[in-house]
C-alpha positions, 0 to 999 in steps of 0.5 A, a space after each residue: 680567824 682573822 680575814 684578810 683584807 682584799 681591797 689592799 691588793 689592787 688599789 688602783 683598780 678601785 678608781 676604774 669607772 664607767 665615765 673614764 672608760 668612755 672618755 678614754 674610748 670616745 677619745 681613742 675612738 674619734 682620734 683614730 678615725 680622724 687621722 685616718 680620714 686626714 691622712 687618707 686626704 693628703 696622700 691623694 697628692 702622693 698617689 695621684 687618685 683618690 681611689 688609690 689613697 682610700 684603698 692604700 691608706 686605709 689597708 696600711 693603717 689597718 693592718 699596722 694597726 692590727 700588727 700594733 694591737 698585736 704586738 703588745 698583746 704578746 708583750 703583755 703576754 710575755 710579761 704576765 708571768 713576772 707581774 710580780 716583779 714589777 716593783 722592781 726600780 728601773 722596771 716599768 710595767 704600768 699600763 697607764 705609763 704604756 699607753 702614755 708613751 704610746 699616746 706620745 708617739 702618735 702626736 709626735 709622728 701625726 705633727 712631724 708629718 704635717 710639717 714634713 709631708 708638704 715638703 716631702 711631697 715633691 720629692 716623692 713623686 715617682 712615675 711608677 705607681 707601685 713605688 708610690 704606694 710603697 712609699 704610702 706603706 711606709 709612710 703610713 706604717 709607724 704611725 698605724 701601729 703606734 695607734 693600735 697600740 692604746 685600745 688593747 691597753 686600755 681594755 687589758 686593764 679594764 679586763 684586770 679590774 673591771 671586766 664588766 665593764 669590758 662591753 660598755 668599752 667595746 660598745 662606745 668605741 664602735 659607735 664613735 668610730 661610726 660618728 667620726 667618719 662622717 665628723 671628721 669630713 664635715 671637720 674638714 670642710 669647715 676647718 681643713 684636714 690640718 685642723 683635724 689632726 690637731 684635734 685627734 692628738 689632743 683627743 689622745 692627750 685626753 685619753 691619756 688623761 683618762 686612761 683608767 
């Protein structure tokens, strides 16, 4: 009895190493950390304190960002089932095409605020404190959850192909959010919070590129 070949089922899934998972979570992880810390920075001007921009800034991207991962956990979920159809023309189920057009959103939102929010600003300045942290939320909101939206993709598919993998990518990731707070301030002082922007968006075009 002849034995069927099993490598051709998921040829993708081959190219999955352990150098591309941790460029693609050193990159997500550092991009992450360093927008937040940016972002933390330049919505003081809005609230008016430091402490209130560390506590409000740091709740919004962490609870949008939790809402994103969640999100396209259920939309992978729901998805699962009618894996099988997605050949289909029209139809895109990649994962690798997701997490692009995530990527996408979060350099074009992170650059469109950089170039608004200045203006912005003066606009938005309001006596009431709770309208301001409002307008932070909000702010803050569709940005966050874009940028929880590439770490469960990126270990979904780890998981599909590759699940021993799977502690190497949670491990690098941890470990770089730790070393990008303290990077990011030194960033900072050296070139501005501008700057660190730009280098977390094209630490997301590289994640892009490594995506495994």
């Amino acid at each position: 009895m002849k034995a069927t070949p099993r490598s051709n089922a998921t040829p993708s899934l081959a190219a999955i190493s352990g150098r591309r998972v941790a460029i693609y979570f050193v990159a997500i992880g550092f991009a992450f950390m360093f927008i937040e810390s940016a972002f933390i920075q330049k919505l003081v001007r809005l609230l008016s304190h430091p402490l209130y921009a560390v506590a409000v800034v740091l709740c919004a991207f962490l609870s949008f960002a939790g809402l994103g991962s969640r999100f396209t956990q259920r939309l992978q979920g729901r998805e699962a089932p009618f894996a099988s159809h997605a050949s289909r023309p029209g139809r895109n189920t990649n994962p690798r095409s997701v997490s692009a057009m995530a990527i996408v959103a979060i350099a074009a939102i992170s650059l469109f605020y950089l170039f608004v929010l200045p203006a912005l600003f003066p606009l938005l300045i309001l006596p009431s404190d709770p309208a301001r942290i409002v307008i932070a939320v909000l702010l803050v909101a569709p940005l966050a959850f874009a940028m929880g939206r590439p770490f469960p993709l990126g270990l979904s598919r780890i998981a599909a192909g590759a699940d021993m993998l799977v502690p190497w990518a949670w491990g690098v990731n941890a470990c770089t959010s730790v070393v990008a707070a303290v990077l990011a301030t030194v960033l900072a002082l050296h070139l501005g919070f501008t700057a660190v922007v730009v280098i977390a968006v094209l630490l997301y075009l590289a994640a892009a590129a490594a995506h495994p």
